[in-house]
MARFIBA-198971 format. One record per residue (C-alpha): residue in three letters; z, x, y. Coordinates in steps of 0.001 Angstrom, whole numbers, padded with zeros to 6 digits, always signed. Each point is the difference from the previous one (the first is absolute). Layout:
N
alaZXY...
***
This chain:
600
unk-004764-000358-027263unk-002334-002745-000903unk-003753+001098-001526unk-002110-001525+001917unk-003281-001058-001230unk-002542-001580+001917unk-000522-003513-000798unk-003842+000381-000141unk-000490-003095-001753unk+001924-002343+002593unk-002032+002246+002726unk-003325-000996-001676unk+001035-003545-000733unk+000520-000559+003760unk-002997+002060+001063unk-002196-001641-002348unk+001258-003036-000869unk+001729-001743+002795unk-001489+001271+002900unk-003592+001108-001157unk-000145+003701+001841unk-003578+000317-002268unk-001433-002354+002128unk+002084+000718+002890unk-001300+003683-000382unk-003921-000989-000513unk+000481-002165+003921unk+001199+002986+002124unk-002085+002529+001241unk+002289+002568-000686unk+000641-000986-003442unk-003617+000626-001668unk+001855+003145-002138unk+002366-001925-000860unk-001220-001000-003032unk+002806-001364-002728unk-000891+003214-002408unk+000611+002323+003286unk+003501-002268+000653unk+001197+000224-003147unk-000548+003701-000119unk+001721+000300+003124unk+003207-002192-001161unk+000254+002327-002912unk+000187+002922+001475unk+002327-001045+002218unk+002570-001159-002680unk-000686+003413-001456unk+001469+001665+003162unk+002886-002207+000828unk+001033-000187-003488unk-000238+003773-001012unk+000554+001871+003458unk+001795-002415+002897unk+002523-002070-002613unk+001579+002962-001676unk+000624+001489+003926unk+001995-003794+001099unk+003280+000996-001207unk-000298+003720+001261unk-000938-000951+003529unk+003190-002160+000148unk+002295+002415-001298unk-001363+003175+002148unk-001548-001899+003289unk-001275+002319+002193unk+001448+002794+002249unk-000245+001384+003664unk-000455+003549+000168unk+001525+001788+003174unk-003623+000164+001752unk-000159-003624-000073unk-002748+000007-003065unk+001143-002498-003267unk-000366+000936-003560unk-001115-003193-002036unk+001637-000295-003883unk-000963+001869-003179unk-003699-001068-000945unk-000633-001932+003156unk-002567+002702+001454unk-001534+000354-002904unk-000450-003431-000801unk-001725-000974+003468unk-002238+003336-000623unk-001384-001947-003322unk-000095-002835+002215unk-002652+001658+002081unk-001620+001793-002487unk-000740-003183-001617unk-001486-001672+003095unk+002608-002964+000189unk+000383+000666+003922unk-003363-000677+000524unk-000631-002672-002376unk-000774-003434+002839unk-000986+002025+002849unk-002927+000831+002147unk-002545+002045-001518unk-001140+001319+003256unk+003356+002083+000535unk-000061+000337-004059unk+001294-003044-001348unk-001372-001813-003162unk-000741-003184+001936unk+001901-002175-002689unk+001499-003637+000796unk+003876+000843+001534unk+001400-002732-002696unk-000676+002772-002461unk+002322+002049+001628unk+002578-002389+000618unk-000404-000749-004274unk+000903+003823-000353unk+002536+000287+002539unk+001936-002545-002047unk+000038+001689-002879unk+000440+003616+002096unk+003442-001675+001545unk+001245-001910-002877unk-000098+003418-001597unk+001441+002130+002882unk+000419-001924+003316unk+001470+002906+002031unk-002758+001701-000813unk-002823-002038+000503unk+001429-000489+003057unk-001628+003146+001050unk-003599-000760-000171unk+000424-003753+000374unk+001305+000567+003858unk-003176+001779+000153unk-002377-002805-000398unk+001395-002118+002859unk-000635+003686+001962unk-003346+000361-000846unk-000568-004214+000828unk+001423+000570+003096unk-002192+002826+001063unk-003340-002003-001877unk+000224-003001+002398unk+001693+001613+002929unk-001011+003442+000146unk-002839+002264+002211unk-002781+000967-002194unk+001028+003710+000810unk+003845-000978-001243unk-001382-001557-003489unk-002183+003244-000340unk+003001+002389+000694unk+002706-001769-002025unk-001706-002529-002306unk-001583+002081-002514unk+003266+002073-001006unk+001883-003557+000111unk-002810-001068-002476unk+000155+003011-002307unk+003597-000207-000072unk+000745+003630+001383unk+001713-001749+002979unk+002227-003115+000134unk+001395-002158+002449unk+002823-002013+001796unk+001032-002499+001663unk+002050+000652+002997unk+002016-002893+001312unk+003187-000763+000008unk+002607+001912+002311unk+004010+000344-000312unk-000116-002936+002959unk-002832-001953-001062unk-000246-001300-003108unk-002188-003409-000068unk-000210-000180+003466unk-002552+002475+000848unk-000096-000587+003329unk+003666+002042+000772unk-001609+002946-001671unk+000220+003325+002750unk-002286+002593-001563unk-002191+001316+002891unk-003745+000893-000156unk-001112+002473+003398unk-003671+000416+000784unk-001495+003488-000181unk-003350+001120+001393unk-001405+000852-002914unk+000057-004177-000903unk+003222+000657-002552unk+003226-000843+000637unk+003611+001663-000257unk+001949-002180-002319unk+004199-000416+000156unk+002068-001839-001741unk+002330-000467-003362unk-001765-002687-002783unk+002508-000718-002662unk-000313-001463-003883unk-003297+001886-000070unk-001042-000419-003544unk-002071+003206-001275unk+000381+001295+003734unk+000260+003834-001592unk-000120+000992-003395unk-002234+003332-001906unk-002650-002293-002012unk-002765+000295+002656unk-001372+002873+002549unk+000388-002239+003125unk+002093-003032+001003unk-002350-002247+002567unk+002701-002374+001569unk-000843-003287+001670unk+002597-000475+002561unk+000763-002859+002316unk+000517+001349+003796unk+000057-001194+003666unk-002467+001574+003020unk+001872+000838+003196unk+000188-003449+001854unk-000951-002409-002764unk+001490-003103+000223unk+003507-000660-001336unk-000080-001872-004099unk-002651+000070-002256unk-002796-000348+002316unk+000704+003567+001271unk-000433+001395-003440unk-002395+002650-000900unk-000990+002001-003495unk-001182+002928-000678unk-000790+002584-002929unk+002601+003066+000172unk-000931+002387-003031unk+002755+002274-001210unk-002926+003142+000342unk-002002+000248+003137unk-003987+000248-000792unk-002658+001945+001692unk-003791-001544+000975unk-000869+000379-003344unk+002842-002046-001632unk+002041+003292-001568unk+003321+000204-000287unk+001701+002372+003138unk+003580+000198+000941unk+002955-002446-000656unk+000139-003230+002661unk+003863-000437+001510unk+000705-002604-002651unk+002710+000658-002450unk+002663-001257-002629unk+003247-000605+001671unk+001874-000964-003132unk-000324-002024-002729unk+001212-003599-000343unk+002965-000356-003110unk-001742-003191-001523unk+001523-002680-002548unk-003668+000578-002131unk-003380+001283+000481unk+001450+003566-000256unk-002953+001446-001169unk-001622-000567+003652unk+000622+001793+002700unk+001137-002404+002457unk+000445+001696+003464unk+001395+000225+003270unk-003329+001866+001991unk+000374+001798+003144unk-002805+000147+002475unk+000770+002289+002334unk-003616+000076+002731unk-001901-000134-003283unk-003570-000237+000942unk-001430-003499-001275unk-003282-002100+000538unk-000276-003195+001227unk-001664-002303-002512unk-001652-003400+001514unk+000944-001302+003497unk+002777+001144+002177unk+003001-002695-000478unk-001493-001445-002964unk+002397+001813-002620unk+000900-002621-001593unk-002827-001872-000803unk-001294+003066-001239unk+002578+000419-001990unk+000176-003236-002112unk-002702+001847-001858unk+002614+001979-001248unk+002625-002281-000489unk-001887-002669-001656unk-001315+002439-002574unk+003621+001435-000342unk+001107-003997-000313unk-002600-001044-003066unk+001400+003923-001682unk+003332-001130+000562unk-000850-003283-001539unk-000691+001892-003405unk+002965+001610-000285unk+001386-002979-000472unk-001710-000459-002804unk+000576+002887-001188unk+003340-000400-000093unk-000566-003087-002019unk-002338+001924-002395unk+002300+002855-000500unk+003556-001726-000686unk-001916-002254-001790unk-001692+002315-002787unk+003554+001850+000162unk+001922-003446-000517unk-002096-001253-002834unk+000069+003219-002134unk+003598-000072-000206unk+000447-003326-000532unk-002164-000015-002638unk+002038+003036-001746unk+003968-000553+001187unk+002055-001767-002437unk+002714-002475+001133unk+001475-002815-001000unk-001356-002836-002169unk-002560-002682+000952unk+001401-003224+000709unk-002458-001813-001798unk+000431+002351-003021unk-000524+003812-000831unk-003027+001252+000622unk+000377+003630-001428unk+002074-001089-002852unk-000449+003495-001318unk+001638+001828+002993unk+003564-000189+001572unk-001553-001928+002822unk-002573-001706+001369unk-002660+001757+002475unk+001024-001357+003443unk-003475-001236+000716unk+000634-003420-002487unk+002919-000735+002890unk-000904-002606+002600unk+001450+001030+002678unk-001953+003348-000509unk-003043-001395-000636unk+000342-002012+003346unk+000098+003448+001641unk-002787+001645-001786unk-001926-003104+000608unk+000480-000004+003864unk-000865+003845+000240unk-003104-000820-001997unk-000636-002842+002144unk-000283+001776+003027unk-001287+003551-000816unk-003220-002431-001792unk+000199-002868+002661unk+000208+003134+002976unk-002715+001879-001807unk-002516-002741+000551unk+001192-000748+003899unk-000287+003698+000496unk-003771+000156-001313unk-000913-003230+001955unk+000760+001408+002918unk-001699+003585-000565unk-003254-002021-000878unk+000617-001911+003511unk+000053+003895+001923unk-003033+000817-001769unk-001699-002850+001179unk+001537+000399+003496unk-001381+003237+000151unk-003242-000464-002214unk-001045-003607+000074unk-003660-000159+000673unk+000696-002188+002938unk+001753-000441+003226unk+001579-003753-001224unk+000921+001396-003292unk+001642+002757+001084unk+002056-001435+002869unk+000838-002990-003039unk+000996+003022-001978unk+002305+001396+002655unk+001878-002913+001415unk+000961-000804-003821unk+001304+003576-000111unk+001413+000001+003230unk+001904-003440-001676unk+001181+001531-003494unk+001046+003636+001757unk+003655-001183+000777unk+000394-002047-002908unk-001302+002660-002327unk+001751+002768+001586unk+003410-002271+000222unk+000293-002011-003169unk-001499+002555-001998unk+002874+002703+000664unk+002372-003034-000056unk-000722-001044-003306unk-001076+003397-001074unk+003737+001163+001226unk+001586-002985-002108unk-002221+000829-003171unk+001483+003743+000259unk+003590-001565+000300unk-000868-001636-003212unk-000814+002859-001567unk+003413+001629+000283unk+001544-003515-000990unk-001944+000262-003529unk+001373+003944-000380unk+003403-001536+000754unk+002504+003092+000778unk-002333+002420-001785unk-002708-001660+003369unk+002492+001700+002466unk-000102+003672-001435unk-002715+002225+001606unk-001090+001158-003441unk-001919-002924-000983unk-002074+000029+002977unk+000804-004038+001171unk+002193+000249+002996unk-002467+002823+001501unk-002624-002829+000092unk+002472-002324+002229unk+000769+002593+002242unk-003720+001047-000021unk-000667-003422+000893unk+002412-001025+002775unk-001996+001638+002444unk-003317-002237-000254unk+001913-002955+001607unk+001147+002387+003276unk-002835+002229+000903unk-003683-001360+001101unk+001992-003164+001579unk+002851-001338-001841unk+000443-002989-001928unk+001199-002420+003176unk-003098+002028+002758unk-002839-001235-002840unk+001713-003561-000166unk-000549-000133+003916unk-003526+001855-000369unk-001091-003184-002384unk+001839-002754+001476unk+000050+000959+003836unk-003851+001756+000160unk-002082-000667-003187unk+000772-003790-000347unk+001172-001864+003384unk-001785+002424+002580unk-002969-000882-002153unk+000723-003937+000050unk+000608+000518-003913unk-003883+000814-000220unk+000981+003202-002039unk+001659-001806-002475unk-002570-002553-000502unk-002516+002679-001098unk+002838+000581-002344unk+001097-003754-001209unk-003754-000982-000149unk-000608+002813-002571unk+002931-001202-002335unk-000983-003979+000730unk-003805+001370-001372unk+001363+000852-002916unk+002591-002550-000914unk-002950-002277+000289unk-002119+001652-002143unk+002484+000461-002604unk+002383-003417+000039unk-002556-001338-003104unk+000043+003184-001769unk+002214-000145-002704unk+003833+001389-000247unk-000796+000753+003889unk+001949-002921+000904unk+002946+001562+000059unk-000659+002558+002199unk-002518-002098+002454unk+002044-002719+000954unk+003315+001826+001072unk-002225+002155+001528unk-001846-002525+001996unk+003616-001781+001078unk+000877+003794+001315unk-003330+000367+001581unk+000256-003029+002433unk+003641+000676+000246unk-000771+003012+001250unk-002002-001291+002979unk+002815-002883+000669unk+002617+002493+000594unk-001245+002546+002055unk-001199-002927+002623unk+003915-000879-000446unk+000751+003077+001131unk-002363+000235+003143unk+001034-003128+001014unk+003554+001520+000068unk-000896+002941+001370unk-001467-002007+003407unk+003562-000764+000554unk+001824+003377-000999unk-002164+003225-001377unk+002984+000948-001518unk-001118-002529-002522unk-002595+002767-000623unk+002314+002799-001241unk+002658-002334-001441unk-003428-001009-002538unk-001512+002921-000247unk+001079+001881-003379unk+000337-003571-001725unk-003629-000908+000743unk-000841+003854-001155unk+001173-000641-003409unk-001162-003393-000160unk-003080+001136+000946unk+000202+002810-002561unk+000794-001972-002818unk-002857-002954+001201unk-002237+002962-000489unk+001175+001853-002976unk-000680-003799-001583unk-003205+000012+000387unk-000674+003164-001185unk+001599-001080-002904unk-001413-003008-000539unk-003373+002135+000381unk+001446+002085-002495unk+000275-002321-002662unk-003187-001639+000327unk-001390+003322-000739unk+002334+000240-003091unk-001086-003575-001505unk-003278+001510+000602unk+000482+002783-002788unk+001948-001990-001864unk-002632-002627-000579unk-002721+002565-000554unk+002361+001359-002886unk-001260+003797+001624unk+002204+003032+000189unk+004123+000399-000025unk+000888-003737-000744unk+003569+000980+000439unk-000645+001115+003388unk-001667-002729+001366unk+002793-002247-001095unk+003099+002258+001282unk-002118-000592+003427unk-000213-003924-000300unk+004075+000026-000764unk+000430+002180+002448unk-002084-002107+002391unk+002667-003319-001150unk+003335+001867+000364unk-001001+001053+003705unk-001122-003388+000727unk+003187-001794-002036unk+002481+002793+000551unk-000841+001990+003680unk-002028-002335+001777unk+002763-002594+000534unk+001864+002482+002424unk-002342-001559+002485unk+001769-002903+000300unk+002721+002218+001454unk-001869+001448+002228unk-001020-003162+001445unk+003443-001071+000334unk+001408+003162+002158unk-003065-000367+002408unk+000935-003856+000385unk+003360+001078+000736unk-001207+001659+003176unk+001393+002390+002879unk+003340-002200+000472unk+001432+001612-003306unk-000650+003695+001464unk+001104-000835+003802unk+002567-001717-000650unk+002721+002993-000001unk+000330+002042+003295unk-001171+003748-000463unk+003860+000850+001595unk+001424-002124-002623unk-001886+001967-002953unk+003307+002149-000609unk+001759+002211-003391
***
């Protein structure tokens, strides 16, 4: 299994250097402890406990999972209770949450910093308390003041944890087939029935109480999505004064047999009249719920680069020590029976491309954790709604081309290993199989491609990519003078307008079929994705000429990021112009064959 340790210096390089979270920090009101000393500190300690407890627990959670017992309860692996009681004990539950249920009030991109270095460690176990931040969201901007008082504190300490409670065997994307029934009682609860399915950390023995946020319909709601309604279903019952009582009706009806993610408990839950609470207005599940998802969306988002992050420190320590074959160019370990792998091209080409995108993702990733604090924090109504349709833009492409790319980097990975990348031993093929998931659950790949395309761009008139395009225009025109930017600013510039021509291409298609929509949809996702990932590295290596110039600090390091910065642009960047030639190619190339006539 690879060691992972975390790259602290990239981490502080994007923090501090490209995207200024010092002065980021110092402008939100929730950020006045978050002084860099108090950061750093943080960032640490954090390493400290993925490196020493979560990492060495990866391979064992894979090679156990976990297990039903006969009364429906699941048994986590080796070390995994343990581990999430030194989690609490050390206050990371808690760490960007209200104070006034017993959070530390810090920024949430804090958090989202450690929960990349939590999952790149051990996904299937930070899987655990990451589902219950989206909970704990949820119940912050929809909840009762007497719900956030019974359930938020434990949430906040970490004693409980949370779901998410979607998806049923019938309804998968399309929420609005889903059957599970919620009947009124006269106490104000509700008896909730129904099976949920692919219910990640749904039961498990790491916490004293499961509180379960669970999509459900009223008796006579309206049929779709518009009769839709959530509400909180713990796994305990509580009395008036927020104690644990008897066990609700919910239980584990059998785990899910899963390609990865063993290590999490992922669950087929039975409500049978569970008693549950209705959280925000009747029939207005859903939008409730986007709370969750769009918090489970960004996480998601991060395991992709995880993945990256992972295969890549695996891929680059053995390619730096196996010995095979001879440079072409001449030996480079004359001494030795064979070169180290890592002088190959082909390899390099590989290592480069993980690197590329577990750096390139790194510094999307942050952007868009500095643009929910300011959604959530910004000192003023413009700024924060600014702050949240720029989100609301990046969510799909983060969530999407992240795991895409962050899938491909982990394929990479095992290509490097060669044969020795396919045996479970070394620890590379459990990161693909780990990773597959992030492109299925929280929307897959071809649902986000619709989300950005169909909703965020031409529902908006394109207004939510010009917030977008104007950003990266601001800077191409600051920097087209500056020196060795050249080469970055001007292909980035041609992408930029490019960008705008052929998504009006595409709505003026779509006026004539919508198909035109769908048929464009995952194309203009990863152009999108790689338009973006440009300009966070072009951003990147402005901030690397920077330290270069000044002479100051790891010399070597600062130029790795500049060459990084060229092969993306010279060697990655270019599949663009693919992109742009499948959407061209339109709806025809798809319809063409009748759905009878697609036959084996």
């Amino acid at each position: 299994m690879p060691d992972y340790k975390a790259p602290l210096k990239d981490i502080e390089f994007v923090m501090n250097d490209v995207l200024d979270f010092e002065n980021h920090y110092a402008n939100l009101p929730s950020g006045e402890e978050a002084s860099p000393d108090l950061v750093n500190a943080i960032l640490v300690e954090a390493a400290k406990f993925s490196e020493e407890v979560l990492a060495p627990l990866n391979q064992i959670g894979d090679q156990q999972g976990c297990t039903r017992q006969d009364d429906g309860s699941v048994t986590t692996p080796e070390g995994f209770k343990e581990a999430y009681q030194q989690y609490v004990e050390g206050g990371w539950p808690s760490l960007a949450h209200d104070p006034e249920f017993g959070g530390q009030g810090l920024p949430e991109s804090l958090s989202s910093v450690i929960s990349e270095m939590v999952g790149t460690a051990n996904w299937s176990w930070g899987m655990y308390p990451g589902l219950s931040h989206g909970c704990m969201n949820t119940l912050t901007s929809h909840g009762t003041d007497e719900q956030k008082s019974a359930y938020l504190p434990k949430l906040i300490s970490g004693e409980w944890t949370g779901t998410m409670c979607l998806t049923e065997p019938h309804a998968g994307t399309d929420l609005g087939l889903l059957r599970t029934k919620a009947e009124p009682n006269e106490d104000g609860s509700f008896n909730i029935t129904g099976t949920k399915i692919f219910i990640s950390s749904g039961e498990h023995d790491m916490a004293e109480n499961i509180i379960h946020i669970v999509l459900a319909r009223l008796p006579g709601a309206p049929e779709g999505t518009k009769g839709i309604s959530l509400f909180i279903v713990p796994k305990f019952n509580l009395d008036a004064q927020g104690n644990i009582t008897d066990k609700n009706n919910v239980s584990c009806g059998s785990l899910e047999h899963k390609m990865g993610i063993h290590g999490n408990a992922t669950c087929v839950m039975n409500f049978d009249g569970a008693k549950g609470y209705l959280i925000g207005a009747e029939n207005r599940g859903l939008n409730c719920m986007f709370t969750f998802m769009n918090s489970a969306r960004i996480g998601t988002a991060i395991q992709g680069l995880t993945a990256a992050e992972a295969s890549f420190q695996g891929a680059v320590a053995y390619a730096k020590d196996r010995l095979q074959m001879r440079s072409l160019s001449g030996a480079k370990n004359p001494q030795g029976a064979a070169d180290p792998i890592i002088v190959h091209p082909d390899v390099r080409r590989m290592l480069l491309t993980q690197k590329a995108f577990a750096e390139g993702n790194r510094a999307m990733a942050y952007f868009g954790a500095q643009q929910n604090d300011l959604a959530h924090s910004a000192k003023t109504p413009e700024e924060r709604k600014a702050a949240s349709d720029l989100l609301s833009f990046l969510t799909p492409i983060m969530k999407a081309f992240m795991t895409e790319t962050g899938f491909e980097a982990a394929n990479h990975g095992v290509q490097v290993f060669g044969g020795h990348g396919f045996i479970q031993e070394w620890g590379m093929e459990q990161i693909v199989r780990d990773t597959r998931i992030s492109m299925l659950y929280e929307g897959t790949t071809g649902v986000q491609a619709l989300d950005l395309l169909g909703r965020k761009v031409l529902m908006t008139q394109g207004e939510l990519l010009k917030n977008f395009t104007k950003i990266v225009h601001q800077f191409v025109k600051a920097e087209t003078e500056t020196p060795d930017m050249a080469q970055f600013t001007k292909p980035l510039a041609d992408l930029n307008k490019q960008w705008g021509e052929i998504t009006m291409e595409i709505g003026m298609k779509a006026m004539q079929n919508q198909d035109e929509v769908g048929a464009a949809s995952v194309d203009y996702l990863m152009y999108s994705g790689y338009v973006s990932l440009a300009y966070f590295w072009a951003k990147s290596a402005k901030a690397a000429l920077e330290k270069l110039a000044s002479g100051e600090g790891d010399q070597a390091f600062y130029q790795a990021k500049f060459d990084t910065a060229k092969f993306y642009f010279a060697r990655i960047l270019p599949r663009t112009l693919s992109h742009v030639e499948m959407i061209k190619a339109g709806n025809n190339t798809l319809a063409a064959i009748d759905s009878e006539h697609f036959v084996f």
